[in-house]
LUMKOLDREN-574760 format. One record per residue (C-alpha): y negated, z negated, x. Coordinates in Angstrom, 3 decimals. Layout:
<rs>
py = Y | pz = Z | px = X
...
</rs>
This chain:
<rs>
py = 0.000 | pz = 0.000 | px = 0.000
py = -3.605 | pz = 0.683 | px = 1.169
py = -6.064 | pz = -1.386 | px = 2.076
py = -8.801 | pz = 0.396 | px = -0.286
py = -6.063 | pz = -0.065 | px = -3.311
py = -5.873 | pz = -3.708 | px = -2.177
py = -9.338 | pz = -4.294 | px = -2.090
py = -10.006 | pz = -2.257 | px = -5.283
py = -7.272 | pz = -3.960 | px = -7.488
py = -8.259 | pz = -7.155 | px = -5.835
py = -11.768 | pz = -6.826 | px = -7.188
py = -10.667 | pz = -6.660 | px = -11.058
py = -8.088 | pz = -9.709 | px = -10.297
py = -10.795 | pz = -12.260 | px = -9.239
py = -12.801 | pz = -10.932 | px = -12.386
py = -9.928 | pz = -11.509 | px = -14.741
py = -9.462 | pz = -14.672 | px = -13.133
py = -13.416 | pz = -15.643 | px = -13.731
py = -13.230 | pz = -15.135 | px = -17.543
py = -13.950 | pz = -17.374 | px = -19.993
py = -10.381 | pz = -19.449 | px = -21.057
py = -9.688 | pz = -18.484 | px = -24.806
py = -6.605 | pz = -19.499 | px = -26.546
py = -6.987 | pz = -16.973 | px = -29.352
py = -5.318 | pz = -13.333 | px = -29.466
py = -7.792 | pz = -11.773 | px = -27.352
py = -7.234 | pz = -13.911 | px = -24.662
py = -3.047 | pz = -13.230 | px = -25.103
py = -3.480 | pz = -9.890 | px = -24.795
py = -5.836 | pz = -9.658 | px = -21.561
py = -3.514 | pz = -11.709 | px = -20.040
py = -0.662 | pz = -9.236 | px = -20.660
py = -3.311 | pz = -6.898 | px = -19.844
py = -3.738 | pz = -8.217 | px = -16.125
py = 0.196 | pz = -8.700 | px = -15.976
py = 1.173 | pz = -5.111 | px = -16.244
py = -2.168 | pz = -3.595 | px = -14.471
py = -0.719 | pz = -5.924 | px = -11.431
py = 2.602 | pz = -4.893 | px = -11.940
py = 1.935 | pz = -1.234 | px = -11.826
py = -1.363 | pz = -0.920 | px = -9.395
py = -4.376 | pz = 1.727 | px = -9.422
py = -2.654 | pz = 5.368 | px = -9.364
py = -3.360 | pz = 7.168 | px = -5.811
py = -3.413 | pz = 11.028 | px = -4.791
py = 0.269 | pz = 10.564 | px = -3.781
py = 1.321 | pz = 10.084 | px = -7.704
py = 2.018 | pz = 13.463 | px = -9.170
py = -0.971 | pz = 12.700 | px = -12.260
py = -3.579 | pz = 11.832 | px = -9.784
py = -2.527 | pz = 14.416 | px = -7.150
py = -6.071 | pz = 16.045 | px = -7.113
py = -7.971 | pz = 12.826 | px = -8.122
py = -8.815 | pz = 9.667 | px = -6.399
py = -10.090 | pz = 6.118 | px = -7.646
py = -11.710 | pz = 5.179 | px = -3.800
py = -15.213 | pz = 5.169 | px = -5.345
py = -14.318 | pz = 1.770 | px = -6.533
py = -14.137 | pz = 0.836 | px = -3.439
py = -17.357 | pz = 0.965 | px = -2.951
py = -18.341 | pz = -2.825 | px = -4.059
py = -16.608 | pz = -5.507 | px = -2.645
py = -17.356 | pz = -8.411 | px = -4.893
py = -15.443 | pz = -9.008 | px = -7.931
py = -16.021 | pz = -6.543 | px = -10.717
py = -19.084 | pz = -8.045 | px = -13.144
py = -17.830 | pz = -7.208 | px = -16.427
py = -19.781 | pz = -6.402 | px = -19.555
py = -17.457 | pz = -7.754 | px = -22.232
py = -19.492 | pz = -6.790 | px = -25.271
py = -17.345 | pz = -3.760 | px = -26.080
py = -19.656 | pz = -1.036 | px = -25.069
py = -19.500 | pz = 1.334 | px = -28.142
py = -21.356 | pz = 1.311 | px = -31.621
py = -20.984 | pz = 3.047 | px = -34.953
py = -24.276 | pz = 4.637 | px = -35.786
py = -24.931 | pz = 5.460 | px = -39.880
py = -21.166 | pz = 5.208 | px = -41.102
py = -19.881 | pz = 7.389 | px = -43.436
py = -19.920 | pz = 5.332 | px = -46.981
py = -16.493 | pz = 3.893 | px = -48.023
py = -15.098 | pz = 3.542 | px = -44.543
py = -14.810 | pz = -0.013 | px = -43.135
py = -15.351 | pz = -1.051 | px = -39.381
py = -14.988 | pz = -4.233 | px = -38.221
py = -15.078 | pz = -6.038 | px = -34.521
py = -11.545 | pz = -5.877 | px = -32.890
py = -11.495 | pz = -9.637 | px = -32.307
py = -12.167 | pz = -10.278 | px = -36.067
py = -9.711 | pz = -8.471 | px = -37.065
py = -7.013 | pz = -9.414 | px = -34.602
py = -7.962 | pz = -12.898 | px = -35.628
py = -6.988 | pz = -12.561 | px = -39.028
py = -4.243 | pz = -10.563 | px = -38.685
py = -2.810 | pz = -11.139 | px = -34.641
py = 0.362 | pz = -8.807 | px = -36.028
py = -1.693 | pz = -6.030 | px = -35.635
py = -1.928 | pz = -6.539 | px = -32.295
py = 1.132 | pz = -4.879 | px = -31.842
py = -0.394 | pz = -1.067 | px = -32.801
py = -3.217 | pz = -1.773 | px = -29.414
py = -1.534 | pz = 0.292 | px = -26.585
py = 1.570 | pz = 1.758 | px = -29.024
py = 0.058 | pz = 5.354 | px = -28.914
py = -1.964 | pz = 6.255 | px = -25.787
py = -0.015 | pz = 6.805 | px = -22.494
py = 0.251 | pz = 3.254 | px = -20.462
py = -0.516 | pz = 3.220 | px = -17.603
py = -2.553 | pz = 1.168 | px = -15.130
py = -5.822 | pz = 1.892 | px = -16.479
py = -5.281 | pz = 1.095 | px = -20.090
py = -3.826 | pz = -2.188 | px = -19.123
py = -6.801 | pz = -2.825 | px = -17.165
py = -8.985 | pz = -1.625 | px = -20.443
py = -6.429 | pz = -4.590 | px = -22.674
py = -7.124 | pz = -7.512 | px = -19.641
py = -10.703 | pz = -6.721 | px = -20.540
py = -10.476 | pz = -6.491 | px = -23.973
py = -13.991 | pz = -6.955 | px = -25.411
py = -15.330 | pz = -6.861 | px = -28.724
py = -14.413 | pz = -3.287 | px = -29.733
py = -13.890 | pz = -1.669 | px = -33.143
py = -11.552 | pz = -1.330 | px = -35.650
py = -12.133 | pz = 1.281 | px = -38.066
py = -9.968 | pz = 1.642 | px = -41.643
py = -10.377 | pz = 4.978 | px = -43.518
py = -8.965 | pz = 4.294 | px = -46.660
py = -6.518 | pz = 7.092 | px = -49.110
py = -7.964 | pz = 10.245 | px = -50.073
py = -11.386 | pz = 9.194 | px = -48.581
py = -13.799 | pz = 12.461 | px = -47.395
py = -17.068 | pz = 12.899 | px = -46.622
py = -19.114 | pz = 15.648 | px = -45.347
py = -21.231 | pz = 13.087 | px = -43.311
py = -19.878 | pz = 12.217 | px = -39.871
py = -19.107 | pz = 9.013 | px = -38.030
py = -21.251 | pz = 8.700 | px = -35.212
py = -20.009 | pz = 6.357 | px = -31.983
py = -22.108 | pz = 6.307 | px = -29.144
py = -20.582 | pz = 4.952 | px = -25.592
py = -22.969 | pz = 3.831 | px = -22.953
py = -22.444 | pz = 2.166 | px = -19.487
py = -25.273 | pz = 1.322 | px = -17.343
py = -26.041 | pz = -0.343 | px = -14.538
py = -24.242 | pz = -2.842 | px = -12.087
py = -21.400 | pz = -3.820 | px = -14.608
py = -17.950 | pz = -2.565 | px = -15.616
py = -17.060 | pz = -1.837 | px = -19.291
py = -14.066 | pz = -1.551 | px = -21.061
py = -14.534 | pz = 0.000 | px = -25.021
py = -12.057 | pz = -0.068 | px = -27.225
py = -11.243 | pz = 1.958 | px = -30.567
py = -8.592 | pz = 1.551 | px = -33.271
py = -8.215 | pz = 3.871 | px = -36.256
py = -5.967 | pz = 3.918 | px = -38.991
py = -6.750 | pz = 6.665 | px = -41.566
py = -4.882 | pz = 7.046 | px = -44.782
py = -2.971 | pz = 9.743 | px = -46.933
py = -4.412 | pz = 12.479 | px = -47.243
py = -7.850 | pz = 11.051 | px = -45.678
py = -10.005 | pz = 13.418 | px = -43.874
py = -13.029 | pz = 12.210 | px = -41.334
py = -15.389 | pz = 14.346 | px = -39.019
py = -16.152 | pz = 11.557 | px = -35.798
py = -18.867 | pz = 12.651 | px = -33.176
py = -18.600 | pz = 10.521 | px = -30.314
py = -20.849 | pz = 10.471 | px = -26.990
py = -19.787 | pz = 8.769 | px = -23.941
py = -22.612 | pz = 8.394 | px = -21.180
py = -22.519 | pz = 6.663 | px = -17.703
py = -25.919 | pz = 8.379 | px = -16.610
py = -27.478 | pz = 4.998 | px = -15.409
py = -23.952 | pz = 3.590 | px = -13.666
py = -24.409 | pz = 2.417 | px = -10.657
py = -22.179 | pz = 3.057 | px = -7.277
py = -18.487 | pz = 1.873 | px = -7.518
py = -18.578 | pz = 1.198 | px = -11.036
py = -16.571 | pz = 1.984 | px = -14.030
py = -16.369 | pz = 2.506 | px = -17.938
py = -12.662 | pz = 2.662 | px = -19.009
py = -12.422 | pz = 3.506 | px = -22.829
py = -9.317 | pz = 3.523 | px = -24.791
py = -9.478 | pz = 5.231 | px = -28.111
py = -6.003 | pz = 4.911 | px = -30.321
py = -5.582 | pz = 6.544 | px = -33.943
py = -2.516 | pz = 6.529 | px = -36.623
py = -3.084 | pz = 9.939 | px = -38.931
py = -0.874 | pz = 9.226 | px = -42.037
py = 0.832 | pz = 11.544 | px = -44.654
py = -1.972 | pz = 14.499 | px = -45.146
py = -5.147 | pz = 13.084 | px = -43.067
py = -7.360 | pz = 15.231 | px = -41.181
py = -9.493 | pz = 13.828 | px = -38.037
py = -12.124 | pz = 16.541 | px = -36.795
py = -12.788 | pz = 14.474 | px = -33.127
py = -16.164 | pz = 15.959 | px = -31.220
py = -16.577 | pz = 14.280 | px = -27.659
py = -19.608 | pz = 15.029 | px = -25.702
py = -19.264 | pz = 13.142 | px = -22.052
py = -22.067 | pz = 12.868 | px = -19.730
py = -21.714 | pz = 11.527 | px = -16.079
py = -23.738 | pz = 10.361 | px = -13.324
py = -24.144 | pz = 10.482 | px = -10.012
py = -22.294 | pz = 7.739 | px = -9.329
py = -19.732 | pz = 5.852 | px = -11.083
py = -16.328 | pz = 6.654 | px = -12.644
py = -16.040 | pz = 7.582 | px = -16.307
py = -12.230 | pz = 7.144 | px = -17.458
py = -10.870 | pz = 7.746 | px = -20.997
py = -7.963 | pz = 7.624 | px = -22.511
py = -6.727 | pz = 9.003 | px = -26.402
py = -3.740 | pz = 8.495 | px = -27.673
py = -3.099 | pz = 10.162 | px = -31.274
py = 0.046 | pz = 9.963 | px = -33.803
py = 0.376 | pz = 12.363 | px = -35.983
py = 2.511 | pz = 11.820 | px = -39.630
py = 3.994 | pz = 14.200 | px = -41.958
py = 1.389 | pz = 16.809 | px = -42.869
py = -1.742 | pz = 15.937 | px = -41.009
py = -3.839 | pz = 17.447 | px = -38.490
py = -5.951 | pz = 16.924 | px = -35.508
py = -8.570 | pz = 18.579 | px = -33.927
py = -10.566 | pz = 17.752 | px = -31.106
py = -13.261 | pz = 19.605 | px = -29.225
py = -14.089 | pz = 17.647 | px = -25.788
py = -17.564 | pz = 19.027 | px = -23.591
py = -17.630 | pz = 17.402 | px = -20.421
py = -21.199 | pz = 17.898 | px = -18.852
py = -20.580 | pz = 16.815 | px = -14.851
py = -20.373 | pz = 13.639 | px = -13.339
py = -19.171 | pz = 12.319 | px = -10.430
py = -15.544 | pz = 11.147 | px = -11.575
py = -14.768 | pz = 11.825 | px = -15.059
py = -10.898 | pz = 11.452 | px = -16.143
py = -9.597 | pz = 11.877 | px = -19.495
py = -6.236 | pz = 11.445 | px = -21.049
py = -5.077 | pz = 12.904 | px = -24.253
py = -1.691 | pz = 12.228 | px = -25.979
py = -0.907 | pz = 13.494 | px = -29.030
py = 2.179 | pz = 12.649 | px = -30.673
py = 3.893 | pz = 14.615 | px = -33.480
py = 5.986 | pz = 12.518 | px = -35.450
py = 5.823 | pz = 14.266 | px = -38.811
py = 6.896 | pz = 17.374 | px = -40.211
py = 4.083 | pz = 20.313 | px = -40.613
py = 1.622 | pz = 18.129 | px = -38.290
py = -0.175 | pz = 20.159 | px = -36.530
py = -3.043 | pz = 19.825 | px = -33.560
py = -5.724 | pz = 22.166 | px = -32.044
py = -7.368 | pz = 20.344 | px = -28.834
py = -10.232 | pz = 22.199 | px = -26.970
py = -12.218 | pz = 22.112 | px = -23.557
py = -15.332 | pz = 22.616 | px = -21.606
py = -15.790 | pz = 21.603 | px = -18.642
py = -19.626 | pz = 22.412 | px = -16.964
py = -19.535 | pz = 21.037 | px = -13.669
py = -21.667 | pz = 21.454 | px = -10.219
py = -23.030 | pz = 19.398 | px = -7.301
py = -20.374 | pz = 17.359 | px = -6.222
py = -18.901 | pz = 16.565 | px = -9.882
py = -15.311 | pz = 16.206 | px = -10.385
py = -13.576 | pz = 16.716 | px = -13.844
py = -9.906 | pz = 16.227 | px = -14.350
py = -8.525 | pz = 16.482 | px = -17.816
py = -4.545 | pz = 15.572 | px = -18.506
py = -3.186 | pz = 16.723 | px = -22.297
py = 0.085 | pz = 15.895 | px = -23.509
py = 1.538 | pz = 17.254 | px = -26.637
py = 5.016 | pz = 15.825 | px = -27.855
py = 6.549 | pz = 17.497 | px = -30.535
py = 9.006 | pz = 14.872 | px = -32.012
py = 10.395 | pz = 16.367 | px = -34.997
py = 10.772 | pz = 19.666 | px = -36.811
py = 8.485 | pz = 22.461 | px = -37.823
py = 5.654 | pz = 21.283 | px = -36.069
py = 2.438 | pz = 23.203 | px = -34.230
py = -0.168 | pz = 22.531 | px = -31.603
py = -2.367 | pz = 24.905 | px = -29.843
py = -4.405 | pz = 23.720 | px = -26.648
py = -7.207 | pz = 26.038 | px = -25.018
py = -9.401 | pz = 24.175 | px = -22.029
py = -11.934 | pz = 26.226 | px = -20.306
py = -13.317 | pz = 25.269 | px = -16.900
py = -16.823 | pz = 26.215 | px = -15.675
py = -17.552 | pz = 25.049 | px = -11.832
py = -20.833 | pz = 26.145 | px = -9.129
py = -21.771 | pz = 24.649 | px = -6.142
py = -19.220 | pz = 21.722 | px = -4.677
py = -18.104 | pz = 20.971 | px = -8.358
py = -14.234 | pz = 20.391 | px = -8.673
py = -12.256 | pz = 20.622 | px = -11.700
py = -8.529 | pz = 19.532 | px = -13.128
py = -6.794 | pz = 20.438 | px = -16.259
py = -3.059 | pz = 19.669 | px = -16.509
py = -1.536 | pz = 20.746 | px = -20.050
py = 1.870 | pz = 18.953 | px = -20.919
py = 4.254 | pz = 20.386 | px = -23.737
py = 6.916 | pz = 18.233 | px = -24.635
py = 9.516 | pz = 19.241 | px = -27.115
py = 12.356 | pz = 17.074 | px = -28.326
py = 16.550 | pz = 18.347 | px = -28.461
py = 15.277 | pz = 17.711 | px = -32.539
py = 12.191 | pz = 19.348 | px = -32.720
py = 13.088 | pz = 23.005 | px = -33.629
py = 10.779 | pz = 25.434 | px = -35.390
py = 8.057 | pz = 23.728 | px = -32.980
py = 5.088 | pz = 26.606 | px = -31.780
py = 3.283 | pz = 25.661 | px = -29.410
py = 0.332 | pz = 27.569 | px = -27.155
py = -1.608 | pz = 26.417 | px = -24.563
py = -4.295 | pz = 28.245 | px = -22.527
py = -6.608 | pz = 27.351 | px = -19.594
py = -9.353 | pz = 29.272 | px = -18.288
py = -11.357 | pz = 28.744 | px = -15.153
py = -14.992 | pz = 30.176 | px = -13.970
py = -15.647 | pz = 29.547 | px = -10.472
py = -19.238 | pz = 30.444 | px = -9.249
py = -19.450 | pz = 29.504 | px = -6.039
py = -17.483 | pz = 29.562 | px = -2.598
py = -17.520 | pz = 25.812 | px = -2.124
py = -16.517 | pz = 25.027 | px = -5.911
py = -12.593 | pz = 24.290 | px = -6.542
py = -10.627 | pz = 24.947 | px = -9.802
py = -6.741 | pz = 22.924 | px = -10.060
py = -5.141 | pz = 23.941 | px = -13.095
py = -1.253 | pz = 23.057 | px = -13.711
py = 0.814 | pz = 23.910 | px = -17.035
py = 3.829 | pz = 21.832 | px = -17.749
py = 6.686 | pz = 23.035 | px = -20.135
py = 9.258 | pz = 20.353 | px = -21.021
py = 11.463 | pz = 22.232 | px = -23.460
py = 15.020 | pz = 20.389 | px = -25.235
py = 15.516 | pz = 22.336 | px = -28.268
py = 16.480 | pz = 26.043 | px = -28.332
py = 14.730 | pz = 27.203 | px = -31.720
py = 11.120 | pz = 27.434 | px = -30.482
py = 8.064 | pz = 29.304 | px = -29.764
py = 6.492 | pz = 28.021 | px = -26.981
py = 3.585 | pz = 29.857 | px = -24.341
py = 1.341 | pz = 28.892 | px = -21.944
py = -0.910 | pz = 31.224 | px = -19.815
py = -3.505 | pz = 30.266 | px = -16.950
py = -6.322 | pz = 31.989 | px = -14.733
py = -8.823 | pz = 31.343 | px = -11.861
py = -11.449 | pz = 33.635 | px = -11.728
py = -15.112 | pz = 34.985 | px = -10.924
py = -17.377 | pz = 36.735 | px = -12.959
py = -16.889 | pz = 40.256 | px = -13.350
py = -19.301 | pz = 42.412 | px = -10.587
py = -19.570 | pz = 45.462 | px = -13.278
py = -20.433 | pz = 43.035 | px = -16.383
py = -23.119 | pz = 42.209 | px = -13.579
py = -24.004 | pz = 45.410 | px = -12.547
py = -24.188 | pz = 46.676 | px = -16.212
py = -26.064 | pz = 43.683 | px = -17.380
py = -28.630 | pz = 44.220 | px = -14.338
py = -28.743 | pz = 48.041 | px = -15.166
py = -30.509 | pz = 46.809 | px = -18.777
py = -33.060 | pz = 44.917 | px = -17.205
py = -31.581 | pz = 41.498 | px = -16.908
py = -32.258 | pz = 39.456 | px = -14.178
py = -29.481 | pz = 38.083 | px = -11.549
py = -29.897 | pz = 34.646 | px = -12.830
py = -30.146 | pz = 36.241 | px = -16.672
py = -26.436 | pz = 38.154 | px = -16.512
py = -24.763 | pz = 35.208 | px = -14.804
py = -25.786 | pz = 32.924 | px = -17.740
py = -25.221 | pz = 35.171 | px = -20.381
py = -21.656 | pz = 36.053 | px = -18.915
py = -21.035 | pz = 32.789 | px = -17.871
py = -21.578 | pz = 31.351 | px = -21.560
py = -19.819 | pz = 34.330 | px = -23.157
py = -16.793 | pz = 33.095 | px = -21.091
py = -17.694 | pz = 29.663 | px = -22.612
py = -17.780 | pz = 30.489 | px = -26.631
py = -14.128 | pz = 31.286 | px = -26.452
py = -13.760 | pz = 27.598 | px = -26.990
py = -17.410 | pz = 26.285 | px = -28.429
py = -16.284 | pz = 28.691 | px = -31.312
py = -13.746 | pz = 25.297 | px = -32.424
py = -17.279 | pz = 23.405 | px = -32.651
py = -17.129 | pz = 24.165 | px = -36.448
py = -20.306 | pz = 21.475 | px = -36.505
py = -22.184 | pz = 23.019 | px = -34.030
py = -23.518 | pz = 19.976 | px = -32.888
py = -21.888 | pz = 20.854 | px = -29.790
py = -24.167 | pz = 23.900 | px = -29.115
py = -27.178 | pz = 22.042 | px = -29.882
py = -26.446 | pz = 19.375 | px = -27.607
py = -26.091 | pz = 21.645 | px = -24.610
py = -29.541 | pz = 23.540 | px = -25.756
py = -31.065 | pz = 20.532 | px = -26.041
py = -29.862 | pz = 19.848 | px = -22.170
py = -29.898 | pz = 23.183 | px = -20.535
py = -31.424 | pz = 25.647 | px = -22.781
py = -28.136 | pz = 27.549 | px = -22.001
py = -27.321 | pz = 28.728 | px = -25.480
py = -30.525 | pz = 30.066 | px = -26.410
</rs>
């Protein structure tokens, strides 16, 4: 073992160890939490998942991690008829339920070390048949010289459907820090989850999130993820298909340059039969930018009559800038339709030329080819909040 994993797992120990004593629920599960991070330790470049990413940053401060236990993430104008209630509140009235935190996304390290500090996160119950056309808005935010560990639970019921725009900002993070979200949902019989993430990095710190999804009989998830730079962004996505005709659509954009670095990890288990999932992730990179995308399929012996796509797409602009991408097929049954495709490319020189020969400037044909290669995907924006956001940054889009 290394001396920076030492140091860096170290760090969150004496933390843990610094907390306030509770002898509710909460403090039961952070101390399973803290059991099972230090049983399995921080992931390195020499695991297989983390290959192209490392967690050194963290390194970076030596004292024990300060940790902002407040939750980190707040519903903004709910949706009528939905309830949301602090996770402690509702583990305290109910500590079976603790039993659903960590049952759905993948566990590893970093989700234990989210559960040792557990905060005050939110727990959010969308009843049967519910729908609205107004979305639920949850804003992440992580600033300055503190860790922060949000969690979200949602359970949504038959034949439920809810639109959720979430941002997730580290902007004002300082060196060495983190903000390690967890974000766990249970679709029932017919529900419908539209899930919009819009992440913004800094210049420093680590944004990590995981999202775990299960999928029953006859519902569907989409999600549309934008990741605008930073300087270590990870996500995890599992989605689990546990019910016949569920079906998902997950898609990606990555903009990154400077010295960002982007990974994204999807893994789609098809449990049962007659199930469907399509992934498409696009990857735009200039400058020293790096980006990851590894896209998991996972069929079951059951799971015949599964179809399954997945696509990945990378832009690279620059010399210096680095595109990893890596599909995974893990196929058990024999009835299936199941495809993957992947490319690493540059922008076309005759687009260019042709786009030059009509008057455009350099800097003009680049942008316009560069976000033609992005609508592919920010055509599954059905909101178009998505678009408007990156206008509102860039002026890209109009």
């Amino acid at each position: 073992m290394s001396a920076l994993k030492v140091q860096t797992e170290d760090r969150f120990v004496r933390a843990f160890d610094n907390l306030p004593t509770d002898s509710g629920m909460i403090h039961s599960l952070r101390d399973a939490g803290m059991k099972s991070f230090r049983a399995l330790g921080l992931p390195t470049p020499h695991d297989e998942a983390w290959r192209y990413t490392s967690l050194n940053e963290m390194t970076s401060v030596a004292d024990a991690a300060v940790i902002d236990a407040s939750g980190g993430v707040v519903a903004l104008s709910p949706p009528a008829g939905i309830r949301i209630r602090p996770l402690s509140q509702v583990l305290a009235d109910d500590p079976a339920l603790a039993s659903l935190l960590g049952s759905v996304v993948a566990c590893d390290a970093l989700t234990a070390l989210n559960q040792a500090f557990l905060g005050d996160g939110l727990w959010i119950d969308v009843p049967d048949d519910f729908s609205s056309g107004k979305p639920l808005v949850l804003l992440t935010t992580a600033q300055g010289n503190a860790d922060r560990h949000p969690r979200i639970m949602l359970r949504m019921g038959a034949r439920s459907f809810l639109r959720i725009i979430e941002t997730q900002s580290i902007k004002n993070l300082h060196q060495g820090r983190v903000c390690n979200t967890v974000f766990e949902a249970t679709l029932s019989e017919g529900a419908e989850l539209v899930h919009s993430r819009m992440q913004e990095g800094g210049s420093v710190g680590s944004l990590i999130s995981r999202v775990g999804i299960r999928l029953l009989r006859d519902s569907k998830y989409n999600s549309f993820v934008v990741t605008l730079g930073g300087a270590k962004i990870r996500e995890d996505l599992r989605v689990i298909l546990e019910g016949k005709d569920a079906h998902c659509d997950l898609h990606g954009l990555t903009l990154g340059f400077s010295n960002d670095h982007i990974d994204h990890h999807t893994s789609v288990e098809h449990c049962v039969p007659h199930t469907s999932s399509k992934q498409a992730y696009r990857a735009i990179v200039g400058e020293h930018a790096t980006s990851v995308y590894n896209g998991r399929i996972f069929v079951e012996h059951d799971a015949q009559k599964t179809d399954a796509k997945q696509s990945s797409r990378n832009l690279i602009l620059s010399q210096t800038a680095t595109a990893n991408s890596k599909p995974e097929l893990e196929i058990y049954a024999d009835d299936v339709k199941c495809a993957h495709g992947c490319t690493v490319g540059r922008l076309d020189d005759d687009a260019m030329f042709y786009l030059r020969s009509r008057g455009l400037s350099s800097e003009q044909a680049m942008r316009m080819l560069t976000f033609a290669f992005a609508d592919e995907v920010l055509d599954a924006d059905a909101s178009g909040r998505v678009h408007a956001w990156l206008e509102q940054r860039f002026g890209v889009l109009s």
